[in-house]
SERO-4910 file (N, C-alpha, C, O; in steps of 0.05 Angstrom, whole numbers):
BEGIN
 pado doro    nc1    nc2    nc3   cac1   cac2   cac3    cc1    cc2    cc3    oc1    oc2    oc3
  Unk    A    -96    164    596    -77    169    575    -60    144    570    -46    138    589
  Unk    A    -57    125    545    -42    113    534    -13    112    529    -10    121    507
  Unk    A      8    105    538     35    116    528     47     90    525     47     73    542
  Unk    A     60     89    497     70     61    489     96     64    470     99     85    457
  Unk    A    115     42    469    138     60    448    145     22    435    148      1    448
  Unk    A    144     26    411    147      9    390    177      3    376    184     21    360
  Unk    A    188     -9    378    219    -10    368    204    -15    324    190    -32    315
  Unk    A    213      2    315    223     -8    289    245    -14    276    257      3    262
  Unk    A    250    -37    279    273    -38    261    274    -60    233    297    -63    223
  Unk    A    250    -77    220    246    -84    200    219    -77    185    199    -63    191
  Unk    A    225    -93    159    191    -92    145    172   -103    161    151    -91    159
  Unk    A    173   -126    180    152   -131    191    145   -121    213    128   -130    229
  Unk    A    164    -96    215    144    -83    245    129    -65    233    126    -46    248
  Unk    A    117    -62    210    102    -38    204     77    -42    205     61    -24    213
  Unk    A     71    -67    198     37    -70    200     28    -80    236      5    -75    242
  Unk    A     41    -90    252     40    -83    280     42    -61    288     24    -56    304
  Unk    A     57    -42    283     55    -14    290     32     -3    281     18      6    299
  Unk    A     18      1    247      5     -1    243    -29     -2    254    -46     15    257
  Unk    A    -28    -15    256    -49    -41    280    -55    -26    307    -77    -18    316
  Unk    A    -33    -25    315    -36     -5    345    -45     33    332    -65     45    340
  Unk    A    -30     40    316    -43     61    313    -76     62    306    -90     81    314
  Unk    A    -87     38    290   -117     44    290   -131     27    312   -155     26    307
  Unk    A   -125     14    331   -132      7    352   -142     33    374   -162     36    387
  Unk    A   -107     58    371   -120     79    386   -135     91    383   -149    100    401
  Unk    A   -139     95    357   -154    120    343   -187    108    348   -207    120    355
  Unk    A   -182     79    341   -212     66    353   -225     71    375   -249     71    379
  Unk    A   -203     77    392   -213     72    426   -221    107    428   -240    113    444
  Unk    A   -210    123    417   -219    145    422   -239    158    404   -248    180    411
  Unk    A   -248    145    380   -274    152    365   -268    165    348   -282    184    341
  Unk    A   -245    161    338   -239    185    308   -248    176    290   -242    152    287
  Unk    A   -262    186    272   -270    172    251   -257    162    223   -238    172    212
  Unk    A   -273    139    212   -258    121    192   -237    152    171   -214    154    179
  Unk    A   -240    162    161   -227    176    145   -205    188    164   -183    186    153
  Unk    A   -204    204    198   -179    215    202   -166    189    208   -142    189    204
  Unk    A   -178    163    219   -159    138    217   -141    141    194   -117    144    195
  Unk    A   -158    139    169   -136    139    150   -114    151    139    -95    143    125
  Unk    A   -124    183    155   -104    198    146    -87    194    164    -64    190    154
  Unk    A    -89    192    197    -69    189    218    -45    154    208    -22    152    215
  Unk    A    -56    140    196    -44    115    190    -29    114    173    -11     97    172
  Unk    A    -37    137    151    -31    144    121      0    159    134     22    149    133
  Unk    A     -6    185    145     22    189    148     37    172    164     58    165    153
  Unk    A     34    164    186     51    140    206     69    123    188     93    122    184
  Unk    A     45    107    175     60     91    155     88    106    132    111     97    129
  Unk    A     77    129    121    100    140    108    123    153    120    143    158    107
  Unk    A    118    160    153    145    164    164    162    141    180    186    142    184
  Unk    A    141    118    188    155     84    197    178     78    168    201     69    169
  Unk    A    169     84    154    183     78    130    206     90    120    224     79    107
  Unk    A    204    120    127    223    132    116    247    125    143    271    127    138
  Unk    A    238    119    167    256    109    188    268     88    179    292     87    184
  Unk    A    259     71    168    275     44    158    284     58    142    302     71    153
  Unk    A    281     67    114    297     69     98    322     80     99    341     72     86
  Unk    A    322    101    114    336    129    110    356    127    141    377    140    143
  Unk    A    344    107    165    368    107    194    359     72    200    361     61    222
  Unk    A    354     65    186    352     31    189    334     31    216    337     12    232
  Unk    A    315     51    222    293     33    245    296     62    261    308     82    252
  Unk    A    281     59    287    277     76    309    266     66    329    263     42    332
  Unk    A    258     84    346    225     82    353    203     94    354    204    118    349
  Unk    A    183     85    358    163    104    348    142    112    385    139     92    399
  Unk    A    135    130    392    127    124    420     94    143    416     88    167    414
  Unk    A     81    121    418     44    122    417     25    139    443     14    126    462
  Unk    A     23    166    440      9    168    465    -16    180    448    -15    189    425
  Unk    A    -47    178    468    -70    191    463    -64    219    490    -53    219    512
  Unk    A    -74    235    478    -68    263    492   -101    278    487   -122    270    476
  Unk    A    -92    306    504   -127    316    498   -119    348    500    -99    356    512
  Unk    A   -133    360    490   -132    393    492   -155    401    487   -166    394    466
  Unk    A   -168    419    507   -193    428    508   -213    412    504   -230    416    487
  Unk    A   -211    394    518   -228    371    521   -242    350    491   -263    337    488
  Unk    A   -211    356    469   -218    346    449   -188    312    461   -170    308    477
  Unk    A   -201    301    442   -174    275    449   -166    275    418   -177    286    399
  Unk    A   -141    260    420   -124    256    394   -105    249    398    -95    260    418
  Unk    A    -87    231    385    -59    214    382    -35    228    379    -31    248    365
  Unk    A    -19    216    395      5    240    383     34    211    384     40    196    403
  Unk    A     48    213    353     67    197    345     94    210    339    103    225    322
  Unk    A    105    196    364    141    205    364    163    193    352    178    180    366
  Unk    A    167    197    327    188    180    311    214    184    321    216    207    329
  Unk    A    228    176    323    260    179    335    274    159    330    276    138    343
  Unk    A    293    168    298    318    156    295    344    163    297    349    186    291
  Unk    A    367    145    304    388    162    301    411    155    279    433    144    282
  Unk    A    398    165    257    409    160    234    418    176    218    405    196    226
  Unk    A    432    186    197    449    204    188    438    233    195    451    254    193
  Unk    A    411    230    203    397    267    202    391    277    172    396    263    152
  Unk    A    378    305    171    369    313    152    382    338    146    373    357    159
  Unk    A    411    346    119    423    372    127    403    396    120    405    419    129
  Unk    A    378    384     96    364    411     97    331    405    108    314    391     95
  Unk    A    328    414    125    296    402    131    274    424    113    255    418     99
  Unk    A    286    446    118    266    454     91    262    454     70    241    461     60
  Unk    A    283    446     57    280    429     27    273    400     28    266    385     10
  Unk    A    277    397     50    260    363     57    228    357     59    212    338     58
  Unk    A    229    391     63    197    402     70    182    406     38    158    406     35
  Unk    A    201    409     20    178    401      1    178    391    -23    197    380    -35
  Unk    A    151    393    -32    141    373    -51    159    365    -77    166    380    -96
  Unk    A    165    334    -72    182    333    -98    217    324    -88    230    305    -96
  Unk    A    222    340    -72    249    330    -64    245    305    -52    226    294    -40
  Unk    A    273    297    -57    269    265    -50    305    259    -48    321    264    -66
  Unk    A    311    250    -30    347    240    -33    347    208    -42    367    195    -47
  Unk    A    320    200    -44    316    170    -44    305    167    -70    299    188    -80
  Unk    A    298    141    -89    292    146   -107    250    138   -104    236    118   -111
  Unk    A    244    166    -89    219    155    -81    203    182    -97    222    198    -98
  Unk    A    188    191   -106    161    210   -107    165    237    -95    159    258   -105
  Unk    A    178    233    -67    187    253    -52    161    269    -44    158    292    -52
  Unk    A    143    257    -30    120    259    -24    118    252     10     98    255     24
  Unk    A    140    243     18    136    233     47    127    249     70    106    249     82
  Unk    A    149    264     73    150    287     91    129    308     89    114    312    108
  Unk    A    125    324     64    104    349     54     77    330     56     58    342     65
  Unk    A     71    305     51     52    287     48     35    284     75     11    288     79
  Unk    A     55    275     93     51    272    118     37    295    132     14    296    139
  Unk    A     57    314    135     47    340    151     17    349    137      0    359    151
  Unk    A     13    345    112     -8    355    105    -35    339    111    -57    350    106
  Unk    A    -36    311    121    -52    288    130    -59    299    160    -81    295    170
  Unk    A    -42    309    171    -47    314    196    -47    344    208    -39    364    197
  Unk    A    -59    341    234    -74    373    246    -44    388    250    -40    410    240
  Unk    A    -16    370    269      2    381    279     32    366    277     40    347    291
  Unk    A     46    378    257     76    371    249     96    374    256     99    396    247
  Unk    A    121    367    268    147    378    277    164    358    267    163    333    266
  Unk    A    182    379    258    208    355    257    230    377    271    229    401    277
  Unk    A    252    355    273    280    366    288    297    352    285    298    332    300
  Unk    A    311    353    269    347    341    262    367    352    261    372    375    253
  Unk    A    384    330    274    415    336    274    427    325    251    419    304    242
  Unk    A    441    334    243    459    308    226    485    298    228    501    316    230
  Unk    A    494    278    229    498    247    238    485    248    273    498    234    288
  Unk    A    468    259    282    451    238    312    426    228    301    416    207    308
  Unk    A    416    245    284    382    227    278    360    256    274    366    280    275
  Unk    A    326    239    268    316    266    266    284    254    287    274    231    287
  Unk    A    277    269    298    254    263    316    225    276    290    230    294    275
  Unk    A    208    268    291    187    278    282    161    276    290    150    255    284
  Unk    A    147    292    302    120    286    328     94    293    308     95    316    297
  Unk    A     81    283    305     50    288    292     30    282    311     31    263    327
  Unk    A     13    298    308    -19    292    324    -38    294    314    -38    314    299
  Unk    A    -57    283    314    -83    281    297   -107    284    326   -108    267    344
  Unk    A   -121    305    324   -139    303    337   -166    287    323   -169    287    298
  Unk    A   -182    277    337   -210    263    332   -228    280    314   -247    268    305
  Unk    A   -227    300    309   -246    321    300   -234    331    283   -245    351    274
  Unk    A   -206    324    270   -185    334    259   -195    344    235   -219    338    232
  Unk    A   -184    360    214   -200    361    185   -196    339    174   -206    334    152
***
């Protein structure tokens, strides 16, 4: 099992972070398309960490259940929080002037979603993508 934790706190830690997420996904044989979806959301929640609490970290482990393997990514910033997570949860809302596609976007790229915020400590958000994932 892999366990690694990435400081983000500019634009240029994203494509290193990046990098290591399809490095794992390599080593465990997921194929080119859940790569992209597991990278696809990473990248849109690395981002919304910069934008929205100026950075975090992000902490990389490969995990397994029922003898399937798959990645699992721990975002953790401590930045203003989120006061409504379920209207954060969907499509279209946006406090930023973005698409508002991040969050609903994300969870839907991947097998397993959580978020949890406080507001003013920060919001943690865990995704996993198994190898076999849809």
């Amino acid at each position: 099992m892999t366990k690694d934790t990435m400081q983000i706190v500019r634009e240029q830690d994203v494509v290193p972070f990046r990098n290591r997420v399809r490095e794992l996904s390599v080593k465990i044989g997921m194929s080119l398309v859940n790569q992209t979806k597991l990278i696809t959301a990473a990248s849109e929640l690395v981002r919304n960490m910069l934008k929205y609490a100026n950075g975090g970290k992000v902490m990389l482990e490969t995990v397994s259940k029922n003898a399937q393997a798959g990645i699992r990514l721990t975002f953790q910033d401590e930045g203003p929080g989120i006061a409504d997570v379920q209207q954060a949860m969907r499509d279209g809302f946006s406090t930023g002037k973005s698409l508002g596609l991040g969050l609903p976007g994300a969870k839907r790229l991947v097998n397993e979603f959580d978020i949890k915020s406080t507001l003013g400590a920060g919001t943690t958000v865990t995704i996993i993508h198994w190898k076999h994932g849809r």
